[in-house]
C-alpha positions as CSV (number, residue, x, y, z in Angstrom):
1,X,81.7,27.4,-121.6
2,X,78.6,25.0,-120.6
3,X,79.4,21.7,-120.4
4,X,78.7,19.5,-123.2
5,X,75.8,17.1,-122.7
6,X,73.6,14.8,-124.9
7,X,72.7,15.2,-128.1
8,X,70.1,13.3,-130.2
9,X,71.2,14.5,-133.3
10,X,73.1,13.6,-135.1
11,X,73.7,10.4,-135.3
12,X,76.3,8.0,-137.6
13,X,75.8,5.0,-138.3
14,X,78.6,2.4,-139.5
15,X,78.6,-1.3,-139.9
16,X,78.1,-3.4,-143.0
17,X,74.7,-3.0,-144.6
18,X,75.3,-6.6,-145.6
19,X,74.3,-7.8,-142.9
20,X,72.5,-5.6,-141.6
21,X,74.3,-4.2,-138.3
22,X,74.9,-1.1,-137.6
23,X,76.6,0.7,-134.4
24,X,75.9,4.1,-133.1
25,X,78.7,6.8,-132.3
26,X,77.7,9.1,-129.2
27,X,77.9,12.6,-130.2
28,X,78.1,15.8,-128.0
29,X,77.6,19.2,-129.0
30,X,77.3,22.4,-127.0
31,X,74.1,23.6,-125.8
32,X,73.2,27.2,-124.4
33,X,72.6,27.3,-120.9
34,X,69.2,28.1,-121.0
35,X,68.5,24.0,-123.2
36,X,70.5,22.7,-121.0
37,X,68.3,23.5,-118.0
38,X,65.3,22.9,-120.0
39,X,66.7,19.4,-120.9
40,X,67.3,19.3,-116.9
41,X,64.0,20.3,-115.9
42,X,62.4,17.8,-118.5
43,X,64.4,15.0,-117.8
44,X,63.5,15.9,-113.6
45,X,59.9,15.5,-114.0
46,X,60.2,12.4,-116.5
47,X,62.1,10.8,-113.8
48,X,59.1,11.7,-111.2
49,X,56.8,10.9,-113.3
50,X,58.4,7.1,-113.4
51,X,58.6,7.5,-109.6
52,X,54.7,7.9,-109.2
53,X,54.2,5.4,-111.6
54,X,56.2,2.7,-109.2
55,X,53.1,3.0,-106.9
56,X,52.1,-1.0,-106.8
57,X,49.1,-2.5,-105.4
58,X,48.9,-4.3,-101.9
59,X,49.9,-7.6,-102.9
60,X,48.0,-10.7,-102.0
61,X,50.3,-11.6,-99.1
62,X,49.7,-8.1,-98.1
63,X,45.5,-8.0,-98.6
64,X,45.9,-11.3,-96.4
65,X,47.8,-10.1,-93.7
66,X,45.7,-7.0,-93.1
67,X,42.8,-8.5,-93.6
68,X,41.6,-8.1,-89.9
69,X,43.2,-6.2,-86.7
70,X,44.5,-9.1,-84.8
71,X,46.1,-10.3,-88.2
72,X,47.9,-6.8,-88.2
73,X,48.7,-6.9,-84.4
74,X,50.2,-10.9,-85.0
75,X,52.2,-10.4,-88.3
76,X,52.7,-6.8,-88.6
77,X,50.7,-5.8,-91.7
78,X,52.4,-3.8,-93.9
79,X,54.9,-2.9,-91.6
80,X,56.7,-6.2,-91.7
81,X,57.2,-9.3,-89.2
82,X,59.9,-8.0,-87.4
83,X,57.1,-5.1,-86.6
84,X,54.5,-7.1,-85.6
85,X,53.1,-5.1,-82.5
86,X,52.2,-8.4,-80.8
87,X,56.4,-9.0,-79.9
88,X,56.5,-5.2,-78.2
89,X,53.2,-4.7,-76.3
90,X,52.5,-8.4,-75.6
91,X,50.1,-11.6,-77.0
92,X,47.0,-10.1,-75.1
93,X,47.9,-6.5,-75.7
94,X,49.2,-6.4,-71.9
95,X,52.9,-4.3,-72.2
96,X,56.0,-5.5,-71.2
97,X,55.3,-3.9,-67.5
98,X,58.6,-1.4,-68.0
99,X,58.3,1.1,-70.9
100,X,55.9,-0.5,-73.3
101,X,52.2,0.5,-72.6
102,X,49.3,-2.0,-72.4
103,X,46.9,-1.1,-75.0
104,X,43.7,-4.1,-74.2
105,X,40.9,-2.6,-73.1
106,X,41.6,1.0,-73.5
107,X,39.0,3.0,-76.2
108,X,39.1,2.5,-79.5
109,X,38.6,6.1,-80.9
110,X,41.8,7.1,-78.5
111,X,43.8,4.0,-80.1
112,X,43.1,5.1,-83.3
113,X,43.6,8.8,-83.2
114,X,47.5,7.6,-81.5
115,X,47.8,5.7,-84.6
116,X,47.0,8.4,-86.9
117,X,49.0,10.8,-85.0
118,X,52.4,8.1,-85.4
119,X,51.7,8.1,-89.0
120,X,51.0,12.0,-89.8
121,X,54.1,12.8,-86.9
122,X,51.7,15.0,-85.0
123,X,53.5,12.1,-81.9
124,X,56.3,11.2,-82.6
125,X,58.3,8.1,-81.4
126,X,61.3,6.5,-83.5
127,X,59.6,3.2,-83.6
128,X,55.9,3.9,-83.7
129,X,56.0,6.8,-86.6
130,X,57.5,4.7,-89.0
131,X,55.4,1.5,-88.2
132,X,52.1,3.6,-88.5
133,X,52.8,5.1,-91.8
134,X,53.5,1.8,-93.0
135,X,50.1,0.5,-92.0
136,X,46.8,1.8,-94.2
137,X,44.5,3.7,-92.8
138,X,42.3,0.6,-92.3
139,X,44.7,-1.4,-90.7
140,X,45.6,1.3,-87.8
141,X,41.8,1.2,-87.4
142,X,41.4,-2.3,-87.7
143,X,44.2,-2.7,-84.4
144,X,43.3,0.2,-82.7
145,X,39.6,-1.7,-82.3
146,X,41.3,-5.5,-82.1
147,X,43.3,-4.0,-79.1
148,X,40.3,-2.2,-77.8
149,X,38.0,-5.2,-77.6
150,X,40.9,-7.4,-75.6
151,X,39.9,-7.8,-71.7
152,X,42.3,-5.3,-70.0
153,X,44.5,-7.1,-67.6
154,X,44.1,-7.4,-64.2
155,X,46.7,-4.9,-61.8
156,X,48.3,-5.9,-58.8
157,X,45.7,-3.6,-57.2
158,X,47.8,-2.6,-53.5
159,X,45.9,-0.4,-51.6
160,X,48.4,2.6,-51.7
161,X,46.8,5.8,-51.4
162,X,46.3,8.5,-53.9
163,X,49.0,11.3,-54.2
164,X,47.3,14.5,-53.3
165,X,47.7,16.1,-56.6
166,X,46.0,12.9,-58.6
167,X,42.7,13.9,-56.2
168,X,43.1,17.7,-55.6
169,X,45.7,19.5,-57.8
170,X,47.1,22.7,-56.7
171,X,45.2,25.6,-57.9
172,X,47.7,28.1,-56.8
173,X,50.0,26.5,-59.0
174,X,47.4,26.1,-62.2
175,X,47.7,22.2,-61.5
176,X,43.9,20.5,-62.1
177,X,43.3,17.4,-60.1
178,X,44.1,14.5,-62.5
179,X,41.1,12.7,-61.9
180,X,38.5,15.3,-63.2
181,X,39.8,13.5,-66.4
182,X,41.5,10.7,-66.0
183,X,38.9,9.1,-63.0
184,X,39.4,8.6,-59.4
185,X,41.1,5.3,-60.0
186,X,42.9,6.3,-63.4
187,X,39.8,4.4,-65.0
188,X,39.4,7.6,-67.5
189,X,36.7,9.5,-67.6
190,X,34.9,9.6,-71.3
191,X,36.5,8.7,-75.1
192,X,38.9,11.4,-75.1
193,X,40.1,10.8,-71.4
194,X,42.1,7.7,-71.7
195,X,42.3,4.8,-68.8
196,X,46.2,5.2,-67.5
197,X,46.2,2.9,-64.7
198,X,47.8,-0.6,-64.4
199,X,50.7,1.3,-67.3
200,X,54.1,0.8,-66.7
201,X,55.8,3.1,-63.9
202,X,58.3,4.4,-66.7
203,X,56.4,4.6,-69.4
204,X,54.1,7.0,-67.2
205,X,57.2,8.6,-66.1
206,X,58.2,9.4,-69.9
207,X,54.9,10.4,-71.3
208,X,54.5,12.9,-68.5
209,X,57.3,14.3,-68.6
210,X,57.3,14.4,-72.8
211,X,54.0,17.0,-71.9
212,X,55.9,18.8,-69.8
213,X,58.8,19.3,-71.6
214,X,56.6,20.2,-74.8
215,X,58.2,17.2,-77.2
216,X,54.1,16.0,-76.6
217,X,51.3,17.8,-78.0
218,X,49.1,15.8,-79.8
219,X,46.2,16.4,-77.5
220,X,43.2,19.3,-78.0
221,X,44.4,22.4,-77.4
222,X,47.6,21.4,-75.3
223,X,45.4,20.4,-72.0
224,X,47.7,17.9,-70.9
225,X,50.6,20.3,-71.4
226,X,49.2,22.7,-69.6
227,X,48.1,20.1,-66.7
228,X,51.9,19.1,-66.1
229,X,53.7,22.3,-66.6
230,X,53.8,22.9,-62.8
231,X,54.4,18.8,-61.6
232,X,57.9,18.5,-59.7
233,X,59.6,15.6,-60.6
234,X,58.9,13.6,-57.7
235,X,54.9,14.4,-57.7
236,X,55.4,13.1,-61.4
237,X,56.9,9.9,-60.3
238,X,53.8,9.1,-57.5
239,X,51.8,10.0,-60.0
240,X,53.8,6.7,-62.0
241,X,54.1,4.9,-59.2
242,X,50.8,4.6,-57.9
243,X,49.2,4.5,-61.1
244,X,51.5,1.4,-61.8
245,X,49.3,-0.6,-58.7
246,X,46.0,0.4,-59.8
247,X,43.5,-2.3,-61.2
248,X,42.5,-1.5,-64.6
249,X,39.3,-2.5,-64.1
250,X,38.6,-1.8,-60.8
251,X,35.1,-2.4,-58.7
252,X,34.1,0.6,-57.0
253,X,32.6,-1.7,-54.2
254,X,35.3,-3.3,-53.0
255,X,38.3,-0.8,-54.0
256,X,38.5,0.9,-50.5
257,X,41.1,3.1,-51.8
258,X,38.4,4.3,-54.9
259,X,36.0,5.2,-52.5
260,X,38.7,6.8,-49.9
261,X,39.7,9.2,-52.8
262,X,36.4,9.9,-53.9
263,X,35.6,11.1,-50.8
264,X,38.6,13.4,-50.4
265,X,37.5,15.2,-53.6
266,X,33.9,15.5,-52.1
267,X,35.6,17.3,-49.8
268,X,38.3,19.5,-51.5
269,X,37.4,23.0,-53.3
270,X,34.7,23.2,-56.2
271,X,37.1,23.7,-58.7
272,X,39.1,21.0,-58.7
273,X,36.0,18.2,-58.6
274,X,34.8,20.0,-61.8
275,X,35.2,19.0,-65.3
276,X,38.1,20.6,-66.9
277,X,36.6,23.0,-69.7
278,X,38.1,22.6,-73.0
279,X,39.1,26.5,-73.0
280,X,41.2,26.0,-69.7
């Protein structure tokens, strides 16, 4: 037998018509199953329909807060105080120099396609995916260009040498030279080939080996996973360190270990000065 459920009819009424009170008695009667799933089904979409209907405007606090990138970047928008991206990555965008990246002075469209990929989970990270889908999509462009127009901090600029596979890669293991994209210095080379020097040693560390392990892809057509698939631990963490010590803005003129490495490319095999195609 189905269970009994609401009824709207009928209903009794008592109390004192006096005074004009009345009370009224629940009543239940069976349905069939097939009105009580319709009664299901219509009170499901009722209730959605009261969900989407919740949808409230930005309030004023809100508007205010968001009203410009570095208002986003100092209180944290929509994504709340305690999110504000100023306490993790620093007052002048800088990092916290062990996992957190710097983000001044890197390119604007590549800060902003990061912060769309948080938000839709194409890159995921516990704390950045739920703070970007927080934020509008005008306020992850708004910070992506605050951050972008902030001077990008000096590095402690040592004259260590390039690793071998930075310069050169190792075509018989499929590995392009790092700096046909990323620049002889890690300065990168165009909008889509970010600046990774003067990052954090770990954070390097993580990120490349997040491509190799596949739990990255969020670039075009997997390059970078493809780049690192044949990196050894320990050529991933020269890689790290060395890109750790590098200037970010660094002056070709007087970086004797810029034009060092530029000249060992001149010298290596065509290949692995070239461009990498997008098909490779």
């Amino acid at each position: 037998m189905a269970p009994p459920v609401f009824s709207p009819i009928p209903l009794k009424r008592r109390g004192s018509p006096r005074i004009g009170t009345c009370a009224v008695t629940l009543c239940f009667r069976t349905m069939s199953g097939f009105q009580s799933r319709a009664l299901s089904m219509l009170a499901m979409s009722l209730a959605l329909a009261a969900m989407s209907a919740c949808q409230l405007p930005p309030s004023r606090t809100d508007a205010a807060l968001t009203e410009t990138g570095e208002l986003v970047a100092l209180s944290g928008g929509a994504s709340g105080a305690a999110n504000a991206c100023f306490s993790c990555h620093g007052l002048q965008g800088q990092g916290d120099g062990v996992s957190v990246p710097r983000l001044a002075g890197l390119d604007a469209g590549y800060l902003q396609k990061q912060m769309e990929d948080y938000a839709a989970d194409t890159r995921h990270h516990d704390v950045m995916s739920a703070i970007a889908r927080r934020l509008g999509a005008d306020s992850r462009r708004d910070v992506a260009f605050y951050y972008a127009d902030l001077p990008a901090p000096q590095g402690v600029g040592e004259t260590r040498a390039a690793p071998a596979i930075w310069l050169r890669g190792d075509i018989a293991r499929d590995v392009p030279a790092c700096s046909s994209c990323h620049g002889m210095a890690g300065e990168g080379v165009g909008p889509g080939n970010p600046a990774v020097s003067g990052q954090p040693f770990a954070y390097t560390v993580d990120q490349l080996m997040r491509w190799k392990r596949a739990e990255r892809r969020n670039d075009p057509r997997n390059v970078m996973s493809q780049a690192v698939a044949g990196l050894s631990g320990r050529e991933i963490s020269a890689i790290a360190l060395w890109l750790e010590t590098r200037p970010t803005s660094p002056s070709p003129a007087s970086d004797a270990a810029s034009a060092s490495a530029a000249a060992a490319v001149a010298a290596g095999p065509a290949a692995s000065r070239g461009p990498r195609r997008p098909d490779r």
